[in-house]
C-alpha positions in Angstrom: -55.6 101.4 159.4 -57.6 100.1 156.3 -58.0 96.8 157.3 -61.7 96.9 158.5 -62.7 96.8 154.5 -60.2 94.0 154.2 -61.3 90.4 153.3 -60.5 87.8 155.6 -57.0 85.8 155.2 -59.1 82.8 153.9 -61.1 85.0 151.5 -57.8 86.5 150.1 -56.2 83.0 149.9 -59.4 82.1 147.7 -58.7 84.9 146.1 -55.1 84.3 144.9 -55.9 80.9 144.6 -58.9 81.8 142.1 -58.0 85.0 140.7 -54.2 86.3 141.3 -55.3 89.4 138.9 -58.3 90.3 141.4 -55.7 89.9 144.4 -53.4 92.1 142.9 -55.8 94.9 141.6 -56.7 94.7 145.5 -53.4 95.2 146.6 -52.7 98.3 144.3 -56.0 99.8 145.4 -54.9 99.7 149.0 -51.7 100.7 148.7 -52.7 103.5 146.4 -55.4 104.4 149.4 -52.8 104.4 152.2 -50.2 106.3 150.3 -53.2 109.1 149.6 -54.0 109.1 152.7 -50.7 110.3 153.9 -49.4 113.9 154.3 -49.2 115.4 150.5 -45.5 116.3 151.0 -44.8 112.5 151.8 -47.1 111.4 148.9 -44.1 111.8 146.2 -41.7 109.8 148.4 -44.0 107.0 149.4 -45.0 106.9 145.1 -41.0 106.8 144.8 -41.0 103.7 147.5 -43.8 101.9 145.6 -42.3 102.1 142.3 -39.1 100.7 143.9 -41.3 97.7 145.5 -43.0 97.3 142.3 -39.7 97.0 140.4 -38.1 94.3 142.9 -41.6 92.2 143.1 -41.3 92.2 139.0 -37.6 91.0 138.8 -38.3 87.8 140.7 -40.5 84.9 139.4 -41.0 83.9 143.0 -43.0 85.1 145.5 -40.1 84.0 148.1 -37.5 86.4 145.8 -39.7 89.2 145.4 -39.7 88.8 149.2 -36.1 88.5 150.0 -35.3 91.3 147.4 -37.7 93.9 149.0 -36.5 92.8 152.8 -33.1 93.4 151.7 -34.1 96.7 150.2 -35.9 97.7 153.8 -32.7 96.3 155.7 -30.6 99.3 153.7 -32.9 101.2 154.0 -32.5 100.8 157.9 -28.3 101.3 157.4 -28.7 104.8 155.7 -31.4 105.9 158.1 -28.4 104.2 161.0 -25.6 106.4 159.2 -27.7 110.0 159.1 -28.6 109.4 162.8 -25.3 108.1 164.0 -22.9 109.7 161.3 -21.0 106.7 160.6 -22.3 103.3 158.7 -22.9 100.4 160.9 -19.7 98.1 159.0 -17.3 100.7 159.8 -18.5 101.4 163.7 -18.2 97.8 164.1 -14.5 97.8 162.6 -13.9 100.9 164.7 -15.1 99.4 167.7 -13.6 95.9 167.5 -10.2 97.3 166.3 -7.5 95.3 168.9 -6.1 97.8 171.6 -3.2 95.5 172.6 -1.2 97.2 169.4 -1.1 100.4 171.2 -1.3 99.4 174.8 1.7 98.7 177.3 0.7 96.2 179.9 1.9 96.7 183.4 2.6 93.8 185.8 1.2 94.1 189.5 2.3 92.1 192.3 0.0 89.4 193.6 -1.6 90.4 196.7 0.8 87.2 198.0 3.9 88.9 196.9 3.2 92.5 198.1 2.4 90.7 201.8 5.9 89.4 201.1 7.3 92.8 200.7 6.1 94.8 203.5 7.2 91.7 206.2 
Protein backbone atom coordinates (compact mmCIF):
# COMPACT_ATOMS: atom_id res chain seq x y z
CA UNK A 1 0.00 0.00 0.00
CA UNK A 2 1.99 3.14 1.19
CA UNK A 3 4.28 1.54 3.20
CA UNK A 4 7.38 1.50 0.86
CA UNK A 5 7.81 5.44 1.84
CA UNK A 6 7.31 4.40 5.38
CA UNK A 7 10.15 4.71 8.02
CA UNK A 8 11.25 1.71 9.70
CA UNK A 9 9.48 0.55 13.11
CA UNK A 10 12.67 1.64 14.88
CA UNK A 11 12.85 5.01 13.05
CA UNK A 12 9.12 5.74 14.02
CA UNK A 13 9.82 4.63 17.64
CA UNK A 14 12.67 7.35 17.55
CA UNK A 15 10.36 9.31 16.27
CA UNK A 16 7.60 9.18 18.98
CA UNK A 17 10.14 8.99 21.30
CA UNK A 18 11.83 12.32 19.97
CA UNK A 19 9.07 14.18 18.43
CA UNK A 20 5.30 12.73 19.08
CA UNK A 21 4.20 16.08 16.96
CA UNK A 22 6.41 14.77 13.86
CA UNK A 23 4.88 11.20 14.41
CA UNK A 24 1.59 12.49 14.30
CA UNK A 25 1.81 15.01 11.41
CA UNK A 26 3.04 11.55 9.68
CA UNK A 27 0.24 9.73 10.61
CA UNK A 28 -2.35 12.44 9.31
CA UNK A 29 -0.35 12.71 6.09
CA UNK A 30 -0.79 9.02 5.39
CA UNK A 31 -4.08 8.63 6.29
CA UNK A 32 -5.02 11.69 4.42
CA UNK A 33 -3.02 9.86 1.33
CA UNK A 34 -4.78 6.59 1.62
CA UNK A 35 -8.22 8.00 2.01
CA UNK A 36 -7.45 10.14 -1.38
CA UNK A 37 -6.46 7.57 -2.91
CA UNK A 38 -9.72 5.75 -2.67
CA UNK A 39 -12.69 5.88 -4.97
CA UNK A 40 -14.16 9.68 -4.74
CA UNK A 41 -17.62 8.40 -3.72
CA UNK A 42 -16.03 6.57 -0.69
CA UNK A 43 -13.78 9.57 0.07
CA UNK A 44 -16.83 11.36 2.26
CA UNK A 45 -17.40 8.13 4.17
CA UNK A 46 -13.84 7.24 4.93
CA UNK A 47 -13.44 11.48 6.03
CA UNK A 48 -16.69 10.56 8.19
CA UNK A 49 -14.61 7.32 9.70
CA UNK A 50 -11.51 9.52 10.37
CA UNK A 51 -13.20 12.12 12.13
CA UNK A 52 -14.83 9.38 14.24
CA UNK A 53 -11.16 7.84 14.98
CA UNK A 54 -9.92 11.25 15.65
CA UNK A 55 -12.71 11.90 18.17
CA UNK A 56 -12.15 8.54 20.16
CA UNK A 57 -8.06 8.86 20.04
CA UNK A 58 -8.84 12.54 21.65
CA UNK A 59 -11.20 11.39 24.50
CA UNK A 60 -8.61 9.10 26.05
CA UNK A 61 -5.30 10.24 27.63
CA UNK A 62 -3.97 6.85 26.96
CA UNK A 63 -2.67 5.38 24.16
CA UNK A 64 -4.18 1.82 25.49
CA UNK A 65 -7.89 3.74 25.76
CA UNK A 66 -7.69 5.48 22.60
CA UNK A 67 -7.06 1.90 21.47
CA UNK A 68 -9.78 -0.04 23.28
CA UNK A 69 -12.31 2.84 22.37
CA UNK A 70 -11.59 2.69 18.51
CA UNK A 71 -11.55 -1.49 18.71
CA UNK A 72 -14.81 -1.27 20.24
CA UNK A 73 -15.96 1.17 17.68
CA UNK A 74 -14.66 -1.41 14.76
CA UNK A 75 -16.30 -4.43 16.72
CA UNK A 76 -19.91 -2.48 16.14
CA UNK A 77 -19.10 -1.63 13.40
CA UNK A 78 -18.73 -5.47 12.48
CA UNK A 79 -22.51 -6.07 14.43
CA UNK A 80 -24.37 -3.62 12.02
CA UNK A 81 -22.55 -4.79 8.92
CA UNK A 82 -23.74 -8.77 10.74
CA UNK A 83 -27.38 -7.32 11.04
CA UNK A 84 -27.77 -5.79 7.24
CA UNK A 85 -26.27 -9.12 5.88
CA UNK A 86 -28.05 -11.51 8.15
CA UNK A 87 -31.22 -9.31 9.06
CA UNK A 88 -31.17 -9.85 12.60
CA UNK A 89 -28.42 -8.54 15.37
CA UNK A 90 -26.10 -11.15 16.52
CA UNK A 91 -27.55 -10.85 20.56
CA UNK A 92 -30.93 -11.61 19.42
CA UNK A 93 -29.88 -14.75 16.96
CA UNK A 94 -28.11 -16.10 19.77
CA UNK A 95 -31.25 -15.77 22.18
CA UNK A 96 -33.30 -17.10 19.25
CA UNK A 97 -31.10 -19.95 18.75
CA UNK A 98 -30.38 -21.00 22.31
CA UNK A 99 -34.02 -20.58 23.36
CA UNK A 100 -34.88 -24.24 25.40
CA UNK A 101 -37.12 -26.52 23.17
CA UNK A 102 -38.07 -28.82 26.06
CA UNK A 103 -41.04 -26.03 26.88
CA UNK A 104 -42.75 -26.98 23.73
CA UNK A 105 -41.61 -30.55 23.15
CA UNK A 106 -43.38 -33.88 24.20
CA UNK A 107 -40.89 -36.55 24.80
CA UNK A 108 -41.76 -40.08 23.73
CA UNK A 109 -40.41 -43.14 25.55
CA UNK A 110 -39.02 -46.12 23.32
CA UNK A 111 -38.53 -49.55 24.41
CA UNK A 112 -34.94 -50.72 24.96
CA UNK A 113 -33.80 -52.83 22.25
CA UNK A 114 -33.88 -55.55 25.46
CA UNK A 115 -37.47 -55.01 26.11
CA UNK A 116 -38.76 -55.07 22.48
CA UNK A 117 -36.73 -58.64 22.16
CA UNK A 118 -38.88 -59.32 25.23
CA UNK A 119 -42.06 -58.61 23.36
CA UNK A 120 -41.87 -60.38 20.20
CA UNK A 121 -40.74 -63.88 22.21
Amino acid sequence: MFTSNWPSFDELKKIAEEDPEALERFRQQQVNAIIESAPEHTQRRLRGIQFQVNCRRRLHKSALGSCISISKMMQESVQQLNEALNGSPIEKQVKRDATPLAKTGRILSFPSPAEDQISTS
